[in-house]
N, C-alpha and C positions, 0 to 999 in steps of 0.2 A: 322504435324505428331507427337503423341507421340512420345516419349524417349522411347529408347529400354534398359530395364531394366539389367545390369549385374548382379547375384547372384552368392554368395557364399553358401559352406556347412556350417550345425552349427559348430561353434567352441566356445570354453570356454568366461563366458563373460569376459566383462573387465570392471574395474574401476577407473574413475578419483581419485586422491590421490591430497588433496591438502601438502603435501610433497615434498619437491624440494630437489631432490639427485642431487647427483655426477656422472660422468660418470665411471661406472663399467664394468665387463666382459659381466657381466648380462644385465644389461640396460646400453647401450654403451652412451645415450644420453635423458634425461630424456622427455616425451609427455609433452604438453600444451594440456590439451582439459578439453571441460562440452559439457552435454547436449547442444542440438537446436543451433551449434554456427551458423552463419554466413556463413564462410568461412572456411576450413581445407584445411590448405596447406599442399602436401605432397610431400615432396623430395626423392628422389633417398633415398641415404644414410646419415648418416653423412661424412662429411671428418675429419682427424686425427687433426687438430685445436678442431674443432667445439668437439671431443668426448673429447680431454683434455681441455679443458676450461669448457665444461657441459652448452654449449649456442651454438644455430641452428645459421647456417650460417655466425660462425665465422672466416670463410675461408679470408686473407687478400684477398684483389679483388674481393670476393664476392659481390655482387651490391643489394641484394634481400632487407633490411633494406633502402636503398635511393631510393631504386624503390617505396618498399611502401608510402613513404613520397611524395614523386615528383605524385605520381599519384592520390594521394590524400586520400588514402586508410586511413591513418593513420593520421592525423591533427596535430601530434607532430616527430621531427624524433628520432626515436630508432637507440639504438645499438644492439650487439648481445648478448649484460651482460645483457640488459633489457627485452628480449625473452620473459619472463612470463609474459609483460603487455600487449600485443598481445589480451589478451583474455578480457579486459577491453571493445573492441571493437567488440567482439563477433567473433575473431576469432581463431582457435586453430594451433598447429604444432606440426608434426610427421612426420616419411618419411616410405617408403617402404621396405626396410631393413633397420634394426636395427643396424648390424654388419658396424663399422669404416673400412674407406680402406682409402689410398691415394687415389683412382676414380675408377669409376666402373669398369673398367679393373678388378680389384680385387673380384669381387662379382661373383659368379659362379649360375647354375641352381637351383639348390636348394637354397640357397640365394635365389631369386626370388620365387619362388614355394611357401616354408614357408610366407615371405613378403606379398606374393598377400591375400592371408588369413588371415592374421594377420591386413592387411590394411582394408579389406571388412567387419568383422567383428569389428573394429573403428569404420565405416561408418555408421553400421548399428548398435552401442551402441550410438552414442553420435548426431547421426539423424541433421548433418549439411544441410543447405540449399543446399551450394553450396562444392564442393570437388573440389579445386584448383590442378593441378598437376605441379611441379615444373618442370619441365621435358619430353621429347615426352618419355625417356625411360619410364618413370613411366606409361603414358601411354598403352605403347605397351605392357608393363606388366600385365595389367590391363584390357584390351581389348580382351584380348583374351588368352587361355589354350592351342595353341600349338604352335607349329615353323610354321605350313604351315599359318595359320589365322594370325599369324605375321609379317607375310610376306606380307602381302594379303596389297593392296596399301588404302591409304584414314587417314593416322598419319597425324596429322595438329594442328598447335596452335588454340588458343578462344573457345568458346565454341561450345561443341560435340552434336549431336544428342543421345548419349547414355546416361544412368541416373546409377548411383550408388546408389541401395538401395533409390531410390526415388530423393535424390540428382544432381542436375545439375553439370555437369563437364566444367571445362575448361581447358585446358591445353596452361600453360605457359613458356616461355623460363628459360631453367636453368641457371641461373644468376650468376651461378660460372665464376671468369677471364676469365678462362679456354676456355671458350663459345666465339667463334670468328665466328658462323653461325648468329648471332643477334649483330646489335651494339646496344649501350645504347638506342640510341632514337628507334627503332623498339620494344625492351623490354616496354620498357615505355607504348607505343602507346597500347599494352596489357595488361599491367596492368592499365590502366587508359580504357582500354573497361570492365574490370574487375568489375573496382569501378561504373562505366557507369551501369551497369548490376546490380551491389547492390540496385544501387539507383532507380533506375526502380523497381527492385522488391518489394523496403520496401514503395514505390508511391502507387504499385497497393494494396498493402498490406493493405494502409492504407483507400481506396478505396472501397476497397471491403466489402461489407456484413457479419460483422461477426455472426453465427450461433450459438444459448446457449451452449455451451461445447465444441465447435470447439475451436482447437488447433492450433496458427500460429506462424512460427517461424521466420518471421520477418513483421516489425521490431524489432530487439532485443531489451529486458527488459533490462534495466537500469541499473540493479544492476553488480557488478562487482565480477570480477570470476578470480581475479590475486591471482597467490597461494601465500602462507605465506614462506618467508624467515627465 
């Protein structure tokens, strides 16, 4: 069965800045992203570590940087200082709201509302294979426009029957401490069907019949896309 497509309305486009900010009012925590990545992880929010440090999933007990390593995602282990080399490996990071809280406790409807917009339209500038969602809320945000279809049963980790902007989703466990619905080894076991699922894709990729002017987006191009310090 096809992927049943999510759409969003137009909204303003957006552009990668190879520019590395700080975290401001404005941009609480700066994107990682390029064109055709790989992967786009997208988290909830930042937490109040990660917005003052200006690096994704700086939270202590955070696990998401030893996940990617142990699953094999990443062939070297990162910290959260080194956030921006993420994309060396074709993949990027942003979350769904923008706006720092202690946890999403603090994130209201609008929060979300602006977020889901602002996420779909990333998706659909920067044309990732796969849209990672760190998150089931991120999910549930993302599935659907109202409280009743939110409600509506069938939220589950791995990957979805439904497509972002062409995009495969999978949704993964949020890996903050915090998360005591997932122990470390069940995290794992999904982010390593994750990399399971890369690797399959860039097999077939490489497989398959390329056509004169056809455009594929993996397996990723070599070159490297870590912004300037």
């Amino acid at each position: 069965m096809a992927p049943r497509p999510i759409r969003s309305s137009p909204r303003r486009r957006i552009r990668s800045s190879p520019r590395r900010s700080t975290a401001t009012d404005e941009a609480p925590l700066p994107d990682h992203l390029k064109p055709d990545l790989r992967v786009l992880f997208a988290g909830i929010n930042p937490g109040l570590r990660s917005a003052a440090t200006g690096h994704h999933y700086a939270g202590r007990g955070n696990r998401f940087w030893r996940l990617l390593y142990d699953s094999g995602l990443t062939p070297e282990a990162l910290s959260a200082e080194r956030d921006a080399e993420v994309l060396r490996w074709g993949y990027g990071l942003t979350n769904l709201v923008a706006r720092p809280t202690s946890g999403v406790a603090g994130l209201d409807a609008a929060d979300f509302a602006a977020g889901r917009l602002e996420l779909l339209e990333k998706i659909r500038t920067f044309r990732p294979a796969v849209v990672a969602l760190v998150g089931l809320t991120v999910f549930e945000h993302l599935r659907a426009t109202t409280a009743r279809a939110r409600r509506a049963p069938g939220g589950r980790v791995g990957l979805q029957r439904q497509s972002l902007h062409e995009a495969r989703v999978f949704v993964l466990p949020n890996p903050s401490g915090r998360n005591t619905h997932f122990t470390y080894v069940e995290m794992l076991q999904l982010y390593r069907r994750l990399s399971r699922l890369l690797a399959a894709s860039a097999h077939d990729a490489r497989r398959a019949p390329q056509r004169s002017g056809e455009r594929t987006t993996l397996p990723l191009r070599s070159r490297s896309g870590v912004r300037s310090r």
